[in-house]
C-alpha positions as CSV (number, residue, x, y, z in Angstrom):
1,X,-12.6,4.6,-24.5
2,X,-15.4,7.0,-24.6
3,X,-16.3,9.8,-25.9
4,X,-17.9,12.3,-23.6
5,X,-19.5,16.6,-24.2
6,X,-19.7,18.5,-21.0
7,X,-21.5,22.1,-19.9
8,X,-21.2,23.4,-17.3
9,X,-22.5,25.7,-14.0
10,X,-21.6,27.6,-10.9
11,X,-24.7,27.1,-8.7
12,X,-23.6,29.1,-6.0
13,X,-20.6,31.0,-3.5
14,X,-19.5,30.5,0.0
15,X,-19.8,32.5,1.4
16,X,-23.1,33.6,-0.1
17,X,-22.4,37.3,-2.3
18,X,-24.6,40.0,-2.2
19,X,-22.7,41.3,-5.6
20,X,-23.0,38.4,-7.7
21,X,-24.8,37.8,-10.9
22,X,-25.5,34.3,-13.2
23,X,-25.7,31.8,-10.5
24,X,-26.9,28.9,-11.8
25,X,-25.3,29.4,-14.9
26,X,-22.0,29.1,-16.8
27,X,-21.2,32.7,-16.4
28,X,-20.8,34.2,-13.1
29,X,-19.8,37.9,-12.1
30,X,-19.1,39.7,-8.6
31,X,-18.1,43.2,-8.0
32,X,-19.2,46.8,-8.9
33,X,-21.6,47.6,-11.5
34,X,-19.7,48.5,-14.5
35,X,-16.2,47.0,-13.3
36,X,-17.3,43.3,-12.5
37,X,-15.2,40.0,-12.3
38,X,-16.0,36.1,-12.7
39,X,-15.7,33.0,-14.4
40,X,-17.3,31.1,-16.8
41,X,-16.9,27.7,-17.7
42,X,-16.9,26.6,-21.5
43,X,-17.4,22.8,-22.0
44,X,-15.6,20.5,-24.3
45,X,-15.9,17.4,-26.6
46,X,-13.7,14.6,-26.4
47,X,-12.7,10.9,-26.4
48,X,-12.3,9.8,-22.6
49,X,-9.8,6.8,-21.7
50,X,-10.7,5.3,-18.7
51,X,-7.4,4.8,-17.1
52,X,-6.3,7.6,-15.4
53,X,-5.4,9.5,-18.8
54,X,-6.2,13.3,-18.6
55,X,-8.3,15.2,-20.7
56,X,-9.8,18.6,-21.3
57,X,-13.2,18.6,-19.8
58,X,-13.8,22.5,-20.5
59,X,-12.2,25.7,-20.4
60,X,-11.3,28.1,-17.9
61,X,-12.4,32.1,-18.4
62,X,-11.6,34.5,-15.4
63,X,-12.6,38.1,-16.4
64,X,-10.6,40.0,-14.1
65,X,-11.3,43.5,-13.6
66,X,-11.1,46.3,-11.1
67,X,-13.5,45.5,-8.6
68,X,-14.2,45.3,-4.7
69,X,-15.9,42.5,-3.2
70,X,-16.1,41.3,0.7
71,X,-15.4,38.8,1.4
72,X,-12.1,39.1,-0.4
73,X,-11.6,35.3,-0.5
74,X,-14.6,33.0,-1.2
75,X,-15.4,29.5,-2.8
76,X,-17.0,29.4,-5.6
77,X,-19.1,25.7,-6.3
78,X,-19.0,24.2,-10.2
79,X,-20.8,21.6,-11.4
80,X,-20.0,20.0,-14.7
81,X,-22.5,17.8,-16.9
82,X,-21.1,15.2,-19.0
83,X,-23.2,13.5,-21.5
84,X,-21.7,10.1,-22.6
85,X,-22.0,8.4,-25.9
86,X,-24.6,6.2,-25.0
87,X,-27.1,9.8,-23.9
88,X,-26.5,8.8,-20.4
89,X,-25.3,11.8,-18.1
90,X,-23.8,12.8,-14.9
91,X,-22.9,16.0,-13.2
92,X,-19.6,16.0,-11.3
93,X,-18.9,18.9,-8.2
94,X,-16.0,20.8,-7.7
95,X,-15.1,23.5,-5.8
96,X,-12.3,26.6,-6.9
97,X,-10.9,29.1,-4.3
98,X,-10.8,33.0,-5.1
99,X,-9.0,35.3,-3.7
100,X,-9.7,38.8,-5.4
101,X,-6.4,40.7,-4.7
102,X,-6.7,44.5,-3.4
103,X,-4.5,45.8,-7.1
104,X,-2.9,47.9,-4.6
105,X,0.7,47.6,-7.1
106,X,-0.1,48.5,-10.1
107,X,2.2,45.4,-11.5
108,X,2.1,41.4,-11.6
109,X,1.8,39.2,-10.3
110,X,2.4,41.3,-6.8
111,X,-1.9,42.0,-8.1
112,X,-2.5,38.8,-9.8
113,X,-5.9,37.3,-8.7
114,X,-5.6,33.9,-7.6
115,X,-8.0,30.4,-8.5
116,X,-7.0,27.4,-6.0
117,X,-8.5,23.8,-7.6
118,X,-9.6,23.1,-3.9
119,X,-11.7,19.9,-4.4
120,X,-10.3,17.9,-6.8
121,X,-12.3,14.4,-6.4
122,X,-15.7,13.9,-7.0
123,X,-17.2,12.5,-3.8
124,X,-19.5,10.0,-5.2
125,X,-18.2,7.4,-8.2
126,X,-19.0,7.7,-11.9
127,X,-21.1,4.8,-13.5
128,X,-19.3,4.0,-17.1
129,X,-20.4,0.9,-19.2
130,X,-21.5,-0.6,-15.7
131,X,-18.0,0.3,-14.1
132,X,-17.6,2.6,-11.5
133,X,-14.8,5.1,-11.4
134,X,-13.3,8.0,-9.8
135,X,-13.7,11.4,-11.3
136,X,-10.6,13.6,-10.8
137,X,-9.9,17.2,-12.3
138,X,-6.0,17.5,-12.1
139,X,-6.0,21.5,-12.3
140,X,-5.4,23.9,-14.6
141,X,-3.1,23.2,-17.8
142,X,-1.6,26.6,-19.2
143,X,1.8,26.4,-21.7
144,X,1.4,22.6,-21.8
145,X,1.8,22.8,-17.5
146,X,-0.8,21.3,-15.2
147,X,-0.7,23.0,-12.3
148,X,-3.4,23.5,-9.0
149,X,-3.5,27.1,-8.5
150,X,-4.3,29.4,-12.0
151,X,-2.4,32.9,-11.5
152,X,-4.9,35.5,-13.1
153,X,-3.1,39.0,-14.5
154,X,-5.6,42.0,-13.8
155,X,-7.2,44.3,-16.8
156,X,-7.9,41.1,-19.0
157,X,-9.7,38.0,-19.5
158,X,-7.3,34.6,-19.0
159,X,-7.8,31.1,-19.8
160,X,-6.6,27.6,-18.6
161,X,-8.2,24.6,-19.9
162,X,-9.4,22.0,-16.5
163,X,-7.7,18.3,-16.9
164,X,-9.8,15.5,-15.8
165,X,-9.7,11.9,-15.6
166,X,-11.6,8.9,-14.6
167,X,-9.8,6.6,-12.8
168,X,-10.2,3.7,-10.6
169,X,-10.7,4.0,-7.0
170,X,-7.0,3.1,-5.9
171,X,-3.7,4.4,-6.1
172,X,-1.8,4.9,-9.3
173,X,2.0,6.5,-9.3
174,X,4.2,7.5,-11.9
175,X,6.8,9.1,-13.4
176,X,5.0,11.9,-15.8
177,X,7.3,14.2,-17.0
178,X,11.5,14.8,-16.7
179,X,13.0,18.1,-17.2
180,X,16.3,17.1,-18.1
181,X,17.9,20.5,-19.7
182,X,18.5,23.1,-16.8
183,X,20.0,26.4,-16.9
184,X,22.5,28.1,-15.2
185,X,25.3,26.0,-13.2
186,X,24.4,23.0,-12.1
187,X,21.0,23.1,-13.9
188,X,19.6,23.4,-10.3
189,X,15.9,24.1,-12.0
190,X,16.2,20.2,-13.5
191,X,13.1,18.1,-12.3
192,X,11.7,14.9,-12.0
193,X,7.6,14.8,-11.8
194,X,6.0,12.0,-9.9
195,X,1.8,11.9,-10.6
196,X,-0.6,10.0,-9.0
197,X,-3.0,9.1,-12.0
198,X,-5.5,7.1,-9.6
199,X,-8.5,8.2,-7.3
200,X,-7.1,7.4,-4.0
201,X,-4.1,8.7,-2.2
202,X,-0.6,7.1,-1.4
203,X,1.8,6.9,0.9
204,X,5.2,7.7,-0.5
205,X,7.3,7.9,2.8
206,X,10.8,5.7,1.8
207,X,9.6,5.6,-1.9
208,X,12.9,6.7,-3.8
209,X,13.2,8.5,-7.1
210,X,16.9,7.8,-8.5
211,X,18.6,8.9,-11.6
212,X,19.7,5.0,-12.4
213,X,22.7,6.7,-15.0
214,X,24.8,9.6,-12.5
215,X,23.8,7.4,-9.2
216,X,21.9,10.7,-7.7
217,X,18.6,9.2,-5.2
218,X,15.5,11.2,-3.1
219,X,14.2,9.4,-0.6
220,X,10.6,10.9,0.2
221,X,10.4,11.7,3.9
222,X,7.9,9.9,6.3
223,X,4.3,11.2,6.1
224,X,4.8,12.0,2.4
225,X,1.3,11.6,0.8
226,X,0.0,12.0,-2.9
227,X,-3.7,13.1,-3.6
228,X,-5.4,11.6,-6.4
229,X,-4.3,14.2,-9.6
230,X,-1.5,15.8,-7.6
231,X,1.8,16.3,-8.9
232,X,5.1,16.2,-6.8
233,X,8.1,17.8,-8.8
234,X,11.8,16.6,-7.4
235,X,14.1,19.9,-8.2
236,X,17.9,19.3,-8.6
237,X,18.2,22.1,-6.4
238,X,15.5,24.1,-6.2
239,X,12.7,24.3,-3.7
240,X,9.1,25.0,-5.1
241,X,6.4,24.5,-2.4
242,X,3.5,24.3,-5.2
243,X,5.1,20.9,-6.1
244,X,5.6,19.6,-2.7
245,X,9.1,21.1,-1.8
246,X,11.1,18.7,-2.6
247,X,14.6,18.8,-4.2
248,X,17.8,16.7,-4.4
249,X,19.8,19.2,-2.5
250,X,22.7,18.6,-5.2
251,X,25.3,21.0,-6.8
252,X,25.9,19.9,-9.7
253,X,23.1,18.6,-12.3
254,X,21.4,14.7,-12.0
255,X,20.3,14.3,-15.3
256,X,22.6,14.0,-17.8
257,X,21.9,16.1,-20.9
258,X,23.0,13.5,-23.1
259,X,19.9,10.8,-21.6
260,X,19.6,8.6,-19.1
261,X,16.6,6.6,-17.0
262,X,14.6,8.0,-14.3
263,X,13.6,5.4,-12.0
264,X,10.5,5.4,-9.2
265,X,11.5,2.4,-6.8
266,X,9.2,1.1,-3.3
267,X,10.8,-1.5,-0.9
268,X,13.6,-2.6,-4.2
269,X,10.3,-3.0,-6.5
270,X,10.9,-0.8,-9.4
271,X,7.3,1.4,-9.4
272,X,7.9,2.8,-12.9
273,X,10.9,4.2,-15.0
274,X,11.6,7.0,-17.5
275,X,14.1,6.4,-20.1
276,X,15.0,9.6,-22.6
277,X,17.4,9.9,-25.3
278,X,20.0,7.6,-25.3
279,X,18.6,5.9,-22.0
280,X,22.5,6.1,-20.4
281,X,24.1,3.3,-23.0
282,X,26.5,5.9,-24.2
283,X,28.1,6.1,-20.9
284,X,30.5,3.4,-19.4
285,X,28.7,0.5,-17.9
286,X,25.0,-0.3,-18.5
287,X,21.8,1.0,-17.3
């Protein structure tokens, strides 16, 4: 472990805007004189495990007012220092996508502006302790959910906090989170979240999630591959494209309320597992 205190920059848009103020620094505006919108980036302190566990490298501020700007969509580039323990430093690059919306509505999210995590790797590794790693911003994390695209209300000033990790340069899957406790019949918005918590991608064509307690399985279809900090969600079923589109296609619900164990399995080598509650020994049989 170690402990790490970022800052932050946005050196610069592509394309270049003629509206737009603070380059080179940690607050950055675009628009109309009077009306303007942008980000700023507010860094963080914290204690840094070097295993692929996320933490909060900064926070996330998108004023978003009224405004005009052309292009309408643009990159916008962000460089993050982080001072380590031992005074050493380095600055990691990343990239967000905007995409001011024309507030045409009146109402959200039909005129929510919209931030895309679009580089999510650092391209060059990160010297730690004489170890090299992988730096890897996992996205946004808003109500205690990561996700890679920040939805942005208009009239206000909205904040995310931006997940990173350093991780080695391989791939590392697993089960991160179970939504066990639907609603409606069949509990079709149940899910099972599969994260790949190392700094290369994999190929997950024929992997299989299975719920090892109701029998249920989701075989991932050929040309299936996780990034380094995405997240693939597996609904009951329910389709949500942000998380890959994936679902079980099933009618009635695949995690038992009651527990049970999630189970990630490659060629009949079980990958990881996710017991909860009373991990299926209440039911008839065993695990």
């Amino acid at each position: 472990m170690t402990t790490v205190v970022t800052s932050g920059a946005f050196p610069s848009t592509d394309p270049s805007l003629s509206q737009a103020d603070g380059l080179g620094t940690a607050d950055i505006r675009w628009g109309s004189s009077g009306s303007q919108s942008g980000y700023q980036f507010r860094g963080a302190a914290a204690d840094v495990q070097l295993d692929g566990t996320e933490f909060v490298v900064g926070t996330f501020v998108h004023r978003n007012m009224p405004t005009n700007v052309s292009p309408s969509q643009f990159d916008v580039k962000l460089t993050v220092n982080v001072m380590f323990e031992d005074g050493s430093t380095t600055g990691l690059d990343f990239s967000f996508h905007h995409h001011e919306t024309p507030n045409s509505t009146g109402s959200s999210p039909a005129d929510d502006d919209l931030v895309d995590l679009e580089t999510f790797v650092h391209p060059q590794p990160v010297t730690v302790a004489g170890k090299q790693y992988k730096a890897v911003l996992s996205g946004f994390k808003r109500n205690g959910q990561v996700v890679r695209q920040f939805r942005s209300p208009e009239g206000g000033i909205n904040f995310a906090e931006v997940v990173c990790m350093f991780t080695a340069d391989e791939p590392d899957v697993i089960i991160s989170d179970l939504r066990y406790l639907g609603t409606g019949q069949g509990q079709p918005d149940e899910y099972v979240e599969i994260f790949n918590k190392g700094g290369a991608p994999q190929d997950l064509t024929g992997w299989v999630v299975e719920c090892k307690t109701t029998g249920h399985a989701f075989t991932f279809p050929p040309g299936t591959v996780i990034q380094p900090g995405q997240r693939y969600r597996v609904h009951t079923n329910e389709t949500h494209r942000e998380f890959g589109g994936f679902s079980f296609g099933s009618s009635q619900e695949v995690w038992r309320d009651q527990g049970g164990i999630a189970r990630l399995r490659h060629d009949d080598f079980v990958v990881d597992q996710y017991p909860y509650l009373d991990k299926g020994f209440n039911r008839t049989g065993t695990p």
